[in-house]
C-alpha positions in Angstrom: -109.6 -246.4 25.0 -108.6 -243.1 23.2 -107.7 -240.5 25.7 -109.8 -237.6 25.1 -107.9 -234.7 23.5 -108.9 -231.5 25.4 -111.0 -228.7 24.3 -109.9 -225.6 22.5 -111.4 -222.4 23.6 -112.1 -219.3 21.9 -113.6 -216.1 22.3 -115.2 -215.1 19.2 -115.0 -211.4 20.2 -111.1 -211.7 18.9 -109.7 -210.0 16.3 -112.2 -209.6 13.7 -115.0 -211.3 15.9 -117.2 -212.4 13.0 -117.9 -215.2 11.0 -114.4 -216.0 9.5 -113.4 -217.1 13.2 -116.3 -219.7 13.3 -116.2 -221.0 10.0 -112.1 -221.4 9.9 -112.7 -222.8 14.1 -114.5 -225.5 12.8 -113.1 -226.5 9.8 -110.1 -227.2 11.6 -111.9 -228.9 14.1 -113.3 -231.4 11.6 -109.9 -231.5 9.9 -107.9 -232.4 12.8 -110.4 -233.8 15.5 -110.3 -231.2 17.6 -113.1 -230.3 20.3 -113.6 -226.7 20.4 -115.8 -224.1 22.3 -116.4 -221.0 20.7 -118.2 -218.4 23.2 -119.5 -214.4 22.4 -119.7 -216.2 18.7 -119.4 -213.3 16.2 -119.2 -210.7 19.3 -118.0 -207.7 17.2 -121.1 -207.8 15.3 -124.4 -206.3 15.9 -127.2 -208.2 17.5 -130.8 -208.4 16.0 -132.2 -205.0 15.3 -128.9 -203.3 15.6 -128.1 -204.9 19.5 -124.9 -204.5 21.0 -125.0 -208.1 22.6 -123.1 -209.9 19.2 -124.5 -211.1 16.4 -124.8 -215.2 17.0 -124.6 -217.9 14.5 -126.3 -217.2 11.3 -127.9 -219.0 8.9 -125.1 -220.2 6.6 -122.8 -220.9 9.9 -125.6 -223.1 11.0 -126.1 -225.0 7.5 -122.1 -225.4 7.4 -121.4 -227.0 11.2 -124.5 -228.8 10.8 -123.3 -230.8 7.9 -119.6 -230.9 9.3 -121.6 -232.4 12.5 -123.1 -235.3 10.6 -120.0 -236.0 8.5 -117.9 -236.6 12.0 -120.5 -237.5 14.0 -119.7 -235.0 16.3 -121.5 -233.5 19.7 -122.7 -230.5 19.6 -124.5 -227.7 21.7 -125.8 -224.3 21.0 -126.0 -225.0 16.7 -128.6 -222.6 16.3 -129.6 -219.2 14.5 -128.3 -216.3 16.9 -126.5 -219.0 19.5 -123.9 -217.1 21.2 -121.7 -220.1 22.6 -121.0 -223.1 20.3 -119.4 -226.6 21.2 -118.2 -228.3 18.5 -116.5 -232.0 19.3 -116.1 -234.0 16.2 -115.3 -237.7 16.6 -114.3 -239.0 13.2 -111.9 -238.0 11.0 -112.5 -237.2 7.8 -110.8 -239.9 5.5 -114.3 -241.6 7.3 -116.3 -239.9 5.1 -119.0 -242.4 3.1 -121.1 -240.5 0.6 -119.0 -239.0 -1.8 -122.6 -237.1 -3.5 -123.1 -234.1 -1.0 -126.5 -231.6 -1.5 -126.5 -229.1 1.1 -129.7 -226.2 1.2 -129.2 -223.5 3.4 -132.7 -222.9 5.1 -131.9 -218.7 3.9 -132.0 -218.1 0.3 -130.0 -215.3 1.3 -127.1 -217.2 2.8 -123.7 -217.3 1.2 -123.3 -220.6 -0.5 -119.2 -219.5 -1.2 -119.0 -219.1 3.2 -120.7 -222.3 3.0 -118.1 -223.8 0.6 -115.4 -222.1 2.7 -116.4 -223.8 6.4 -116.6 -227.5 4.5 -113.8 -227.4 1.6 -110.9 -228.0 4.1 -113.1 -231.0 5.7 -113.6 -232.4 1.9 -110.3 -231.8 0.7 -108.9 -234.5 3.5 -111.5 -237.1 3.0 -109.7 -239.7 0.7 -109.9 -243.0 1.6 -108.3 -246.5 0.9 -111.4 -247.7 0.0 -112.1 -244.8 -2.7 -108.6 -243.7 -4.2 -109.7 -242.6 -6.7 -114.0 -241.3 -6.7 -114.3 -237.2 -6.6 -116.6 -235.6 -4.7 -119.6 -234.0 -6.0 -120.8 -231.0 -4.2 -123.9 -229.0 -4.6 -125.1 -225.8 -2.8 -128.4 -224.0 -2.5 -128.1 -220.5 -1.0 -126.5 -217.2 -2.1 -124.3 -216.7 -4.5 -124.1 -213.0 -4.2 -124.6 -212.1 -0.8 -123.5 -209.0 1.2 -120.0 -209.2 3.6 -119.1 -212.5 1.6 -117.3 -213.7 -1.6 -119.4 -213.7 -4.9 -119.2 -217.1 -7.0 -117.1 -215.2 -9.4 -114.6 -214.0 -6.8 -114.4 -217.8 -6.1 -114.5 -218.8 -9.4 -111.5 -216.4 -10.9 -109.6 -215.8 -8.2 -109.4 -218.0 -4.9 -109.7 -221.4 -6.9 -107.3 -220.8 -9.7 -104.8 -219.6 -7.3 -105.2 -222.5 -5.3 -104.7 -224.5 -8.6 -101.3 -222.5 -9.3 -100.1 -222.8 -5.8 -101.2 -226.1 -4.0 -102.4 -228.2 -7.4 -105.9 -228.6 -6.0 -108.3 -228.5 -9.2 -111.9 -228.1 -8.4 -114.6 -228.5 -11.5 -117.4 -225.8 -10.7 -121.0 -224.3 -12.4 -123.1 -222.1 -11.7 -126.4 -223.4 -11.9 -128.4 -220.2 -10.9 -127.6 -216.9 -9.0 -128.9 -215.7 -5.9 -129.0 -212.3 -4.4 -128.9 -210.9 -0.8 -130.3 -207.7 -2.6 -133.5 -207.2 -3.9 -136.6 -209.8 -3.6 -135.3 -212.6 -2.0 -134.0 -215.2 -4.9 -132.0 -218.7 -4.2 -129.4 -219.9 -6.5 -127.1 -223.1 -6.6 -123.7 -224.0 -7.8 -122.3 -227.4 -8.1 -118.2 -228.6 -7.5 -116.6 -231.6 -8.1 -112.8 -232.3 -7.2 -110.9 -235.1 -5.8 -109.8 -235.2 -2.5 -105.9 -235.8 -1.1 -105.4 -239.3 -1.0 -104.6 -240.9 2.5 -101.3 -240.6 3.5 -101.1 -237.3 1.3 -100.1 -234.0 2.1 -101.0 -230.6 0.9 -98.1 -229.2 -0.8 -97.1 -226.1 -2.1 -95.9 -226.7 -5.9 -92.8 -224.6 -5.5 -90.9 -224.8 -2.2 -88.5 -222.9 -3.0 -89.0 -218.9 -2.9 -90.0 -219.9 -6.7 -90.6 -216.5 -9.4 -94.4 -216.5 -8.4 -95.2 -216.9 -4.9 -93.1 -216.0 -1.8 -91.2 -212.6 -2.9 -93.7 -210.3 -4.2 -93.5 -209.3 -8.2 -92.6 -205.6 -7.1 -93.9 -203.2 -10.1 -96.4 -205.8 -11.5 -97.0 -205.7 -15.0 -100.8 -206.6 -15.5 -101.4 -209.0 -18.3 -105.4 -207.9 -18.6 -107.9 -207.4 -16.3 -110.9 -209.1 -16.6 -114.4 -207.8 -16.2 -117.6 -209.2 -14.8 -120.7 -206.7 -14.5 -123.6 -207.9 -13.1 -126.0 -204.4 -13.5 -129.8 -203.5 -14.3 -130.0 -203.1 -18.3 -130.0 -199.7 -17.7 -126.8 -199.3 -16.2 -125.0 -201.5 -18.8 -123.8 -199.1 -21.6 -122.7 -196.2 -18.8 -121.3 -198.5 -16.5 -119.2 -200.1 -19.2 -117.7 -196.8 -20.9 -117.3 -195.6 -17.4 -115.2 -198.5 -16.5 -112.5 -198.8 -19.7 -112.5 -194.9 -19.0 -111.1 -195.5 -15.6 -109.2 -198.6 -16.5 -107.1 -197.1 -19.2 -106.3 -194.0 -17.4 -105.2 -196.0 -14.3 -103.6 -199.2 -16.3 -102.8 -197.6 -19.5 -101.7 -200.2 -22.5 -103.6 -203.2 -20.4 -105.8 -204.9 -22.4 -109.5 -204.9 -20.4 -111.9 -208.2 -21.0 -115.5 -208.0 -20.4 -115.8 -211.9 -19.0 -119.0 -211.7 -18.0 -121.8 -208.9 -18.7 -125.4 -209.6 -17.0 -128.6 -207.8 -16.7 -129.4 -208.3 -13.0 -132.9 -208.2 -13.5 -133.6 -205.4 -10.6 -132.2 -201.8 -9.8 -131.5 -203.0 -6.3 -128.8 -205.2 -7.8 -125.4 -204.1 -9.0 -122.6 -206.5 -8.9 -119.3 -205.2 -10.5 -115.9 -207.6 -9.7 -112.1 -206.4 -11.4 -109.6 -208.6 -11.5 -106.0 -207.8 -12.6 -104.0 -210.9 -14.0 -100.2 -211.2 -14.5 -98.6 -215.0 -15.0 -100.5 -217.2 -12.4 -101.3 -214.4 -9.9 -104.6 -212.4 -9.5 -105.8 -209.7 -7.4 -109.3 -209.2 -7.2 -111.8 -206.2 -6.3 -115.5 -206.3 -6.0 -118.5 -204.5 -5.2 -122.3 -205.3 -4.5 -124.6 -202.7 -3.8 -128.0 -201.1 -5.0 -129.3 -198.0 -6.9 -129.6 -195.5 -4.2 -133.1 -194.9 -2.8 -133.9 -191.6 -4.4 -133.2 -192.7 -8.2 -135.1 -196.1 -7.6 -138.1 -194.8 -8.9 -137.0 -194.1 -12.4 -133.4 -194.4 -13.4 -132.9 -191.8 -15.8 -129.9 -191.7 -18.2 -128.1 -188.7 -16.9 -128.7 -190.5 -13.3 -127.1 -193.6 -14.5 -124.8 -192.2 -16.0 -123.5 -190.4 -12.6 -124.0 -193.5 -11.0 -121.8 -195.6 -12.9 -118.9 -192.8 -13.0 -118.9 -192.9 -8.9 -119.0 -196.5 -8.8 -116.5 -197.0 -11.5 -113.8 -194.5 -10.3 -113.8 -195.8 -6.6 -113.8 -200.2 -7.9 -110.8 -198.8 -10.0 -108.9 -197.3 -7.9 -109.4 -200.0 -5.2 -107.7 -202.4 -7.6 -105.0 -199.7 -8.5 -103.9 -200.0 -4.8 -104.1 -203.5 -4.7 -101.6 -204.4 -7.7 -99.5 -200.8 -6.4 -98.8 -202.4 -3.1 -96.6 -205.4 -4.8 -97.6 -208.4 -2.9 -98.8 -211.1 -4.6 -102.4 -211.5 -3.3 -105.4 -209.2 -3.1 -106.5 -208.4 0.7 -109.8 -210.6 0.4 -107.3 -213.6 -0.9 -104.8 -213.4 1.9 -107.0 -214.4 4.8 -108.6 -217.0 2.7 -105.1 -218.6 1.8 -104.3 -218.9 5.6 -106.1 -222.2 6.3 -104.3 -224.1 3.7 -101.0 -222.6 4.5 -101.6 -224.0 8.0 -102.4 -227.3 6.9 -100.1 -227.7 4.1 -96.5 -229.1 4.3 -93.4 -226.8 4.5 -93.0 -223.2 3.8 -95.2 -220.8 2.0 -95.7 -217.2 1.6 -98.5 -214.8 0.3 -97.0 -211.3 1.3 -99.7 -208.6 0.2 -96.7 -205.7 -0.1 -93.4 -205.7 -2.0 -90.4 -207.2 -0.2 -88.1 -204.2 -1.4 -84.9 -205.6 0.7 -85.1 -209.3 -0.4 -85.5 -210.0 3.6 -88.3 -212.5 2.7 -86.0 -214.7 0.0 -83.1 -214.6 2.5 -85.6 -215.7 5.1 -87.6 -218.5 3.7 -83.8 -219.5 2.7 -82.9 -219.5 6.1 -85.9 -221.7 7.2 -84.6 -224.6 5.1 -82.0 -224.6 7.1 -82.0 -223.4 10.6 -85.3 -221.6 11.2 -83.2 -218.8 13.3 -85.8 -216.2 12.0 -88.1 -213.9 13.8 -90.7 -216.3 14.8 -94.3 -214.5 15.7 -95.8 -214.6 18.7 -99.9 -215.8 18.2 -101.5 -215.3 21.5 -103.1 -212.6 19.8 -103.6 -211.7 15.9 -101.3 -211.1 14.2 -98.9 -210.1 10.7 -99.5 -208.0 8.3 -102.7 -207.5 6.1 -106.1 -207.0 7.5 -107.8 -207.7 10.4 -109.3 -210.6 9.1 -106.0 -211.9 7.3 -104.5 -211.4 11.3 -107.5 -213.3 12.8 -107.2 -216.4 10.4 -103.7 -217.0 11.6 -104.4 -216.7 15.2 -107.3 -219.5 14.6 -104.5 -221.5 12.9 -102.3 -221.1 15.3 -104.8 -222.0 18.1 -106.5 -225.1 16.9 -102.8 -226.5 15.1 -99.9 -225.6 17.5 -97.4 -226.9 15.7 -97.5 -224.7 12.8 -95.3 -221.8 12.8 -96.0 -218.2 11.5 -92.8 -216.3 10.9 -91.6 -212.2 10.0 -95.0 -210.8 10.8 -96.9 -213.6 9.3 -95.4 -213.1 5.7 -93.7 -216.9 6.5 -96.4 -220.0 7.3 -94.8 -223.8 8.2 -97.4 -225.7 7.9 -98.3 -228.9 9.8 -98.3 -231.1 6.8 -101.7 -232.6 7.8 -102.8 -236.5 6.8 -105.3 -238.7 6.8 -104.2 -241.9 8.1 -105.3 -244.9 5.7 -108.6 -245.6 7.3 -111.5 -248.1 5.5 -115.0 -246.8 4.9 -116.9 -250.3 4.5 
C-alpha cells in the first residue's frame, strides 16, 4: 500500500489572503498529488455585506476545485460558496485523466472564466498519457470573461499566453465565443481552448536556459515596437476615448506606432473596458482597466461629459503602462505572479525580473547556478521577492506545496522541480 503523503497546511490569511492562494494551492495539489488544507480561505477579504470574518470560497473557486475534484477523484470537505476551511486530497494523478472534451459552467454568470482557466491549466497541461500521445485537449468555459479583480480574455489572450508560447513553447488555440460582464445586467459569455498537453515523461522547459537576450536580464531602456489597443466602451465613449488615448500615447511613447486591435461598443454605460499593451520582440507588458460611467453622468452621457471621462481614464491607463515598460523588467506586474506556477514546475532556471538589472548581478548569478548554486538563496517561510504582494504570495504557495524548488536573489531566480507525469495507461 501507498504510504499516505502528509497534508499541507495553509492559512489563507497569508500574504495576499485571496483567491490567487486557493486557486495556485490547488492546482499544485492536483499537479503533484498533494493533500492540502487551506483554513481562513481568502481571509484578507471582506465577508458578505462588507464582514470582517474573510470572504470564503466563491463561485469560480468552487466551479474550479470541483472539476479538479472529479478529474483526481479526490476527497474533499468544505467545497462550497463562502466555506472558510477547504480540504483538498487528490488521489490520481493527472496523466489519469480520460476525457480529453472538458465543458465546465460556472453556476455565476459573473464568475471569471480566465481564474477558472488559471486553477485547471497547470492540472491539463500535465495530463498526457501513453495511451493518448498525441489527442489535444478541448476546453470550454461558461462564466465571465470580463469580471472585476480578475484577468480579461484579452489580457489572457495577448499577453499571458503568447508569453508562455515565447518562454516555455506551450501553444494554446483559443476563441471567444461570447463576452460576459461582472458590470452591468448580468450577461454570461464562453470561450473555448484547445492545446496539447506535455507528454509523459516530459518536462516543462524554458526555451532558453541560458540568461538568453529575452528573458532573465531585463531589456533596460525598452524600445516599444507598438502598442496595441483594445477598447471595449459604450458607442458614445468611442470617438473621445480613442483621440484621448493616441493623445496620451504619443506624448508618453512618442514615434511608437499605436494599433487599435480591437474596438467594441459594450452595449451599456456601466461597461468600459480599456487594456494597453506595449510590445517589443517577444515581451509584453500589459495594463487594463474595467470600470463604469460614474453614477451622476449615467443618466445621459453628454459629449462634453464623455469627453472628460475619456481624458481621466486615458491619462491614468497611460501612465500606468509608462511605469510599467520605465521600470525595465521584462514582465508587467499582473504577469509576474501568473508566471510563478510554471517557473515552479518547470525544469531548470528561469527568471522574470519586473525591474532593470542595472549591475548585471542577475546574468552573473543565473551563471553561477549552472555551476555551484553559491548564491543568495531566499528564505520562503513567508512571502517573498520582489514585485507585488500577490507575485510574493505565489512563490510562498510554490514553495510550500513543491519543496524542492528553489527561489533565489529575492525571488528574481526560480529552479524549478522539473515535474513529470510518469507513463501511466488510461484504458
Amino acid at each position: 500500500m501507498e504510504k499516505q503523503r502528509p497534508v499541507i497546511e495553509l492559512d489563507g490569511r497569508t500574504g495576499e489572503g485571496g483567491g490567487q492562494l486557493v486557486r495556485i494551492a490547488c492546482a499544485l495539489a492536483a499537479v503533484a498529488t498533494v493533500p492540502i488544507r487551506i483554513t481562513h480561505v481568502r481571509g484578507n477579504r471582506e465577508g458578505p455585506r462588507g464582514g470582517a470574518k474573510g470572504g470564503g470560497l466563491k463561485s469560480q473557486h468552487v466551479t474550479a476545485i470541483e472539476y479538479l475534484a472529479t478529474a483526481t477523484n479526490a476527497e474533499v470537505d468544505g467545497l462550497s460558496v463562502g466555506s472558510h476551511t477547504l480540504d483538498f486530497r487528490p488521489r490520481l494523478k493527472s496523466s489519469s485523466l480520460k476525457s480529453r472534451t472538458i465543458k465546465i459552467e460556472a453556476d455565476s454568470p459573473a464568475a471569471s472564466t480566465l481564474l477558472i482557466f488559471q486553477a485547471i491549466f497547470p492540472f491539463l497541461l500535465f495530463s498526457g498519457s501513453s495511451d493518448k500521445v498525441d489527442e489535444p485537449i478541448t476546453l470550454e468555459l461558461s462564466g465571465g470573461t470580463n469580471v472585476s479583480f480578475s484577468l480579461s480574455y484579452e489580457y489572457l489572450d495577448q499577453v499571458l499566453l503568447p508569453t508562455l508560447e515565447n518562454a516555455f513553447g506551450i501553444v494554446v488555440q483559443r476563441k471567444l465565443i461570447s463576452r460576459g460582464w461582472s458590470l452591468g445586467k448580468a450577461s454570461r459569455g464562453k470561450c473555448s481552448f484547445q492545446f496539447n498537453p506535455l507528454r509523459a515523461g516530459e518536462t516543462l522547459t524554458f526555451k532558453d536556459n541560458g540568461l538568453g537576450e529575452i528573458y532573465g536580464g531585463g531589456p533596460g531602456d525598452v524600445d516599444l515596437e507598438a502598442i496595441d489597443v483594445s477598447m471595449i466602451v459604450p458607442f458614445a465613449m468611442q470617438e473621445s476615448m480613442m483621440q484621448a488615448l493616441v493623445t496620451d500615447l504619443e506624448e508618453m511613447f512618442p514615434d511608437v506606432e499605436v494599433n487599435f486591435k480591437v474596438t467594441e461598443d459594450s452595449g451599456q454605460d456601466s461597461r468600459i473596458y480599456v487594456l494597453l499593451v506595449g510590445r517589443s520582440g517577444e515581451l509584453r507588458w500589459g495594463r487594463d482597466m474595467l470600470t463604469s460611467t460614474p453614477k451622476k453622468t449615467k443618466t445621459k452621457v453628454s459629449a462634453m461629459s464623455s469627453e472628460s471621462l475619456s481624458q481621466s481614464l486615458s491619462r491614468k491607463l497611460c501612465k500606468e503602462l509608462f511605469d510599467e515598460v520605465s521600470a525595465g523588467g521584462v514582465v508587467d506586474e499582473f504577469l509576474q505572479d501568473q508566471l510563478a506556477i510554471f517557473q515552479a514546475l518547470a525544469e531548470g532556471k528561469t527568471s522574470f525580473p519586473r525591474t532593470h538589472d542595472e549591475n548585471g548581478e542577475l546574468e552573473q548569478a543565473m551563471n553561477k547556478l549552472s555551476l555551484d548554486e553559491k548564491l543568495r538563496k531566499d528564505k520562503t517561510i513567508i512571502p517573498f521577492g520582489e514585485g507585488s504582494l500577490h507575485a510574493k504570495t505565489a512563490r510562498w504557495v510554490t514553495a510550500e506545496l513543491l519543496p524542492e524548488v528553489k527561489w533565489y536573489n529575492k525571488g528574481r531566480i526560480c529552479h524549478g522541480v522539473g515535474m513529470q507525469m510518469e507513463k501511466v495507461s488510461t484504458r
